[in-house]
C-alpha positions in Angstrom: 145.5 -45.7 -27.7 144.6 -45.7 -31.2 143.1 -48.0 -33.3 145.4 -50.9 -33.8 147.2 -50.4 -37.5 149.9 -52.4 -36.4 148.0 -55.6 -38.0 149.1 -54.5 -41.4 152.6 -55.7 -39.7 154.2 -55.4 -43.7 151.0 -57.6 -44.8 152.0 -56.5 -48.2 150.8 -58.6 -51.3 153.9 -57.7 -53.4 156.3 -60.6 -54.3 159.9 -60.5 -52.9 162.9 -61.8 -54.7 166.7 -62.7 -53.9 169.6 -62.2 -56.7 172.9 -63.3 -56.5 175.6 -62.4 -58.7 177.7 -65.7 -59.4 181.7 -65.2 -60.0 183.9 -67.0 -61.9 188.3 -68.0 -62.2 190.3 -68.1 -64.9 192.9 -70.8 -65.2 196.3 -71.3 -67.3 198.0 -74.6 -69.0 200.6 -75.2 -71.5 203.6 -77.3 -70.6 207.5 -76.0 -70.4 208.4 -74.4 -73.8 204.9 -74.7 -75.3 203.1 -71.5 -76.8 199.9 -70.2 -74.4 196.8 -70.7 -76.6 194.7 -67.4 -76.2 191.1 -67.0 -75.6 190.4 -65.8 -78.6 192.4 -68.3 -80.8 191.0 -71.3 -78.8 187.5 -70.3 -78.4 185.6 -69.8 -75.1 187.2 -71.4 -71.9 185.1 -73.9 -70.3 185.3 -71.5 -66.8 183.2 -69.0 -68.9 180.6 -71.2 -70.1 180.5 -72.3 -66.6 179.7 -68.7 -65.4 176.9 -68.4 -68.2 175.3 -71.9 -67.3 174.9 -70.7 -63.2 173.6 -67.1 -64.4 171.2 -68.8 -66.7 169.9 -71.5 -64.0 170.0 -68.2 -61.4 167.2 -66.4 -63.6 165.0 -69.6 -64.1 165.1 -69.9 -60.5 164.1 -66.4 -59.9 161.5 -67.0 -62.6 159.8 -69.9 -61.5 159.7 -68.5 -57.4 157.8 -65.7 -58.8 155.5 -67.5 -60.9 155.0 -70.6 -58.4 156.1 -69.9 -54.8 155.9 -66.2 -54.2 153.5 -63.9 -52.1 149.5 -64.2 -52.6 148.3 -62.0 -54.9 145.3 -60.0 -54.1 142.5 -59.2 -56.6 141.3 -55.6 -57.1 138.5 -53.9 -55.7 135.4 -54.1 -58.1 132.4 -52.2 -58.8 129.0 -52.1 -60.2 126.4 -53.7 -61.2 127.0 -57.3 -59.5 128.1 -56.1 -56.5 124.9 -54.1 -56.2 122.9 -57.3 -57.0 125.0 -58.7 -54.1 123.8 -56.3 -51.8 120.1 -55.9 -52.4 119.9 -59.8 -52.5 121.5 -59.6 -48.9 119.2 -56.6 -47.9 116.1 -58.5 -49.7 116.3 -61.9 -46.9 113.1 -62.6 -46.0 112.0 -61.9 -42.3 110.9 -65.0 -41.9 114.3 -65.9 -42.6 115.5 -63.6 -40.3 113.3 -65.2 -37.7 113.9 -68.4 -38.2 117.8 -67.9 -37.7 116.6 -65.4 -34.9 119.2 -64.5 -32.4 121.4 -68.1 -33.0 123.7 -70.4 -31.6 125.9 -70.3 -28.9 128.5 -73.0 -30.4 129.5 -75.0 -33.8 129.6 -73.3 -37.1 127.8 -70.3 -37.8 127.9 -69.4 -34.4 127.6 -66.2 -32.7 130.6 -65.2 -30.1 130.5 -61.7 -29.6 127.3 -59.5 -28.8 127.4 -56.0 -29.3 127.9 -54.4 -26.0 124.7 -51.9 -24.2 126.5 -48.9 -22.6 124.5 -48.8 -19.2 126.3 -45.1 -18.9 124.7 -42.1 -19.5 126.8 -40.7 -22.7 126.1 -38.0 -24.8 123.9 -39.4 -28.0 126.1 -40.4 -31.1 124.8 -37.5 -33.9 125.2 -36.6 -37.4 123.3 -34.3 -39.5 120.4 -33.9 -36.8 120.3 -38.3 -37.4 121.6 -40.8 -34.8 125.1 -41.5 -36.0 126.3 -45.4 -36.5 130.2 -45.1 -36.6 132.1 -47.7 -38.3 136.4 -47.8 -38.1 137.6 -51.0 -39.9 140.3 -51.8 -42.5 140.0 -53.9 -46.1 142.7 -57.0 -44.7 141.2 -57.6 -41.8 139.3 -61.0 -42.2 137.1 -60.0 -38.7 136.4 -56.7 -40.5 135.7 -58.9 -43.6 133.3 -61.1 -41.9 131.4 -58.0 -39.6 130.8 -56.4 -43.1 128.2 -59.2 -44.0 125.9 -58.4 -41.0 126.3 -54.9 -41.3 124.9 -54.7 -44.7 122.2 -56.7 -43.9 121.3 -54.7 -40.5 122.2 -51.2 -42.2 119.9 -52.5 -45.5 116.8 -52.5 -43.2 117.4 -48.4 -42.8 118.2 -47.4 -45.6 119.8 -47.8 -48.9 123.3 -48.4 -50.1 125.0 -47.2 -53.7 128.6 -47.5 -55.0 129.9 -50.9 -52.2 133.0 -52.9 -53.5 133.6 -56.3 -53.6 137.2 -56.9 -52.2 138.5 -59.7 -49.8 140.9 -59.8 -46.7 144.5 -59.9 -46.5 146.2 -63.2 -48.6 148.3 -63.4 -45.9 146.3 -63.1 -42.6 144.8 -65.9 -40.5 141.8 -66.5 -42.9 143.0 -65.8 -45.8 141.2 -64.1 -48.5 137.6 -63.8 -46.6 135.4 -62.8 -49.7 133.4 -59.4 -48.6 132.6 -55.5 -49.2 134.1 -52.6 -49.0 132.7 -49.2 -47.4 135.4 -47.4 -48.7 133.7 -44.8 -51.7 130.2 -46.3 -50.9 127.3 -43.7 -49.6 124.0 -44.8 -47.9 121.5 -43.2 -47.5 118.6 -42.9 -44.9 116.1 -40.9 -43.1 116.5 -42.8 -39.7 120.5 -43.1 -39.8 124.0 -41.8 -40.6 126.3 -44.2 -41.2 129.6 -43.0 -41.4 132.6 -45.5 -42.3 136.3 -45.4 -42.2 138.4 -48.0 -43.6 141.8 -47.4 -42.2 143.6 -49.4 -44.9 143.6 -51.9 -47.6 144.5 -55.0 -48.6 147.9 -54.7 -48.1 147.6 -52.9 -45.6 148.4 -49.7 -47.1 146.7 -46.2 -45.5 143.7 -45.6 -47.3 141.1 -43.5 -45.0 142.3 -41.5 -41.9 139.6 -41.1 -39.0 138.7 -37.6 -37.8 140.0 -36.0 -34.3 136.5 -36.7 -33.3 136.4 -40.2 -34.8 139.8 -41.4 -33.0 137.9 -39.6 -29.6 135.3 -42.5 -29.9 138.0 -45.2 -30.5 140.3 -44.0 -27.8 137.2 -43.8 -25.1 135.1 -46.6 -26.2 137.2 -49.5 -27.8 138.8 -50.7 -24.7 138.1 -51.0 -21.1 135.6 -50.3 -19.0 133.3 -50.9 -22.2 134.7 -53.5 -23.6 137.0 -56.6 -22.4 139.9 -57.9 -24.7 142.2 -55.9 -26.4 141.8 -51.8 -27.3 141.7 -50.6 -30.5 140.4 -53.7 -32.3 139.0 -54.3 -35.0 136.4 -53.5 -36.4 134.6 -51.0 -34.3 131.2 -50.0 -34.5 129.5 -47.2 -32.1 126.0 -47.6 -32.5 124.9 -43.9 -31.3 126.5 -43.9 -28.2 124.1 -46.7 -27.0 126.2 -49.8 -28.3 129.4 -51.4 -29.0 130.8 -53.7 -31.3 134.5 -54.4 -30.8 135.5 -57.2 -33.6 133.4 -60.2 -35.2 130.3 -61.4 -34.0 131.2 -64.8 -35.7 134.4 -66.4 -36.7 135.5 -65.9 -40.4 136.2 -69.3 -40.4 132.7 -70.1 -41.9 132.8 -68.4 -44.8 136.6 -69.8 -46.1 136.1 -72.1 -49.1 132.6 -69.6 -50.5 132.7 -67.1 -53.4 131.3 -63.7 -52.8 128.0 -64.9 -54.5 127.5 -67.9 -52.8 127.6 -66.0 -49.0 124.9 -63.8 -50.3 122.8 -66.6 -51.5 123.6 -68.6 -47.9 122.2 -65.8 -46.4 118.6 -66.7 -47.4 119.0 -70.6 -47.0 117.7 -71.4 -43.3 120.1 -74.2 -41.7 123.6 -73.3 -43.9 126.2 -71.9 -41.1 127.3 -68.9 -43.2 123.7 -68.4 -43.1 123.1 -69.0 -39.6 126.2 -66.4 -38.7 125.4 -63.7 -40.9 121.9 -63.4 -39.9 122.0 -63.7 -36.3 124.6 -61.4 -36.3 122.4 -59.0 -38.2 119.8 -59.5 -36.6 122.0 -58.3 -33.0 123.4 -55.1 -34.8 119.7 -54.8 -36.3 117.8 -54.3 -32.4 121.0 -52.3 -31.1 120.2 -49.6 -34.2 116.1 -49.8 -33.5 117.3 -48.8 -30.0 118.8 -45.8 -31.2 115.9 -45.2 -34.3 112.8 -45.1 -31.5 112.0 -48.4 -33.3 111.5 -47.0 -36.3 110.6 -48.2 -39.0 108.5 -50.7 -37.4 108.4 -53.1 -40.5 112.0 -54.1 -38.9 111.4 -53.1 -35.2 108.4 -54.6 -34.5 109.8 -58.1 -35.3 110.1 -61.2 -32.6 114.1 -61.6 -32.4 114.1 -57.7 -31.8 113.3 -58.0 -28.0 115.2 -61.3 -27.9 117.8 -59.3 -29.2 117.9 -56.6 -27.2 117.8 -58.8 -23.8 120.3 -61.0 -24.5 122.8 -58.2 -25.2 122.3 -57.2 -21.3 122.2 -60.5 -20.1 126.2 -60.9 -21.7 126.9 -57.8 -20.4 126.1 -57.7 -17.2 127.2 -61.5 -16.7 130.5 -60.1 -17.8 133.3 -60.5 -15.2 134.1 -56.5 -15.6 129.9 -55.9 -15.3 130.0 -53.9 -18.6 132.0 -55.7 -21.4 132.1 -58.6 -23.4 134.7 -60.4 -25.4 136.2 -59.0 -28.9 138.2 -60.4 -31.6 141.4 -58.3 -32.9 141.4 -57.3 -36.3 
């Protein structure tokens, strides 16, 4: 079992074309006794301009499929400056914000459908450079991954710091299209109570672009599937949260942030009662308790909050209410 990069299924962003090569015949006349007029005494036959005429029309047709009607194009990754801006403002919501969205709604937009999952299992603690170790496997066209990445970089903002995130969007051609979001792929964060460690497995067209470690596709294999998780293995995204929790796909459906620039889900991300809002902050504020669990609920500026416990106990209500008593429902990448 692997993590599933069969999604990419030729989600390519390049434009395809057809070409045809149109043919032509050449006809004779003259009656009994009368002289053949040649082709180049009698100018060009009519058959000929004929030919020219269809490989003219062919090109325009070619043309205007390309311009018009041909695949989605995808826009590059960018960097810098407003992308950071992006990200602090996201990192900078107010916890009474935060509070006030708390752990969310169970139906209608903004919605929250999938809790990260408590391992009830003794396993050996996630680590990485003597830190509790949040893993992260995604790719840059999945629209789930696309959405996750909002709460993340909230949750993951209350830890530590982040330098060097893109701003990049999900596949053109995938169930919804275009999702505005970030991209881990040549970010770094930093942080004295976490490592985060992210692998985006490909990009927007689905492309190979980061390759997970022996050890990394040893978490996938064990974790993203069955007995820990219901639904299908290998989805994505996958977060291990030290060993302690499990995040198989979306908390929320992407479907609440179609329609919004990249800006404008940061900014609904401080506005209490907008559903991108409401979505991205409860689902924050989920991954948010799952990593003070792992942190000894440190710092306690984030740990100590209300919709921490909340949190925390309604992530073992789900799972043990679960029909396999240890796993919740995911959403494929």
């Amino acid at each position: 079992m692997a993590v599933s990069r069969s999604a990419p299924a030729k989600r390519t962003t390049s434009g395809q074309g057809s070409k045809g090569r149109p043919g032509g015949s050449q006809g004779s006349g003259g009656g009994k006794g009368a002289p053949r007029k040649s082709s180049a005494s009698g100018g060009v036959p009519r058959v000929l301009w004929g030919v020219v005429a269809l490989v003219v029309v062919a090109v325009l047709v070619i043309v205007l499929v390309a311009v018009v009607g041909g695949s989605p194009k995808s826009k590059p990754t960018t960097r810098g400056s407003g992308v950071n801006q992006v990200a602090v403002a996201l990192s900078a919501v107010p916890q009474s914000v935060l509070t006030s969205f708390g752990t969310g709604v169970t139906s209608g937009p903004g919605a929250v459908t999938t809790l990260p999952v408590p391992i009830t299992s003794s396993q050996p603690p996630l680590v990485s450079g003597g830190l509790p170790e949040v893993f992260y496997a995604g790719a840059e066209y999945c629209p789930f991954c696309a959405a996750e990445r909002w709460a993340m970089v909230q949750a993951l903002s209350h830890f530590g710091t982040f330098s060097g995130l893109g701003e990049t969007h999900s596949s053109p051609t995938d169930v919804y299209p275009n999702t505005p979001t970030f991209t881990f792929y040549k970010s770094t964060y930093t942080s004295k109570y976490i490592d985060f460690v992210p692998v985006e497995l490909a990009d927007v067209a689905g492309k190979p672009l980061q390759k997970a470690t022996k050890d990394q596709q040893d978490l996938i294999n064990k974790y993203d599937g069955p007995p820990y998780i219901s639904g299908n293995s290998g989805s994505i995204p996958f977060i291990d949260i030290g060993n302690k929790y499990i995040q198989s796909g979306a908390e929320f459906v992407p479907q609440v942030l179609q329609g919004m620039s990249f800006q404008n889900i940061a900014a609904a991300a401080q506005l209490p009662g907008t559903p991108a809002g409401q979505a991205i902050d409860s689902a924050a504020n989920y991954l948010t308790a799952a990593i003070c669990a792992i942190t000894q609920n440190k710092p306690a500026s984030v740990c100590n909050q209300p919709y921490i416990p909340e949190a925390i106990a309604k992530m073992s209500s789900a799972a043990k209410s679960s029909s396999s008593g240890n796993a919740t429902p995911g959403a494929a990448g």
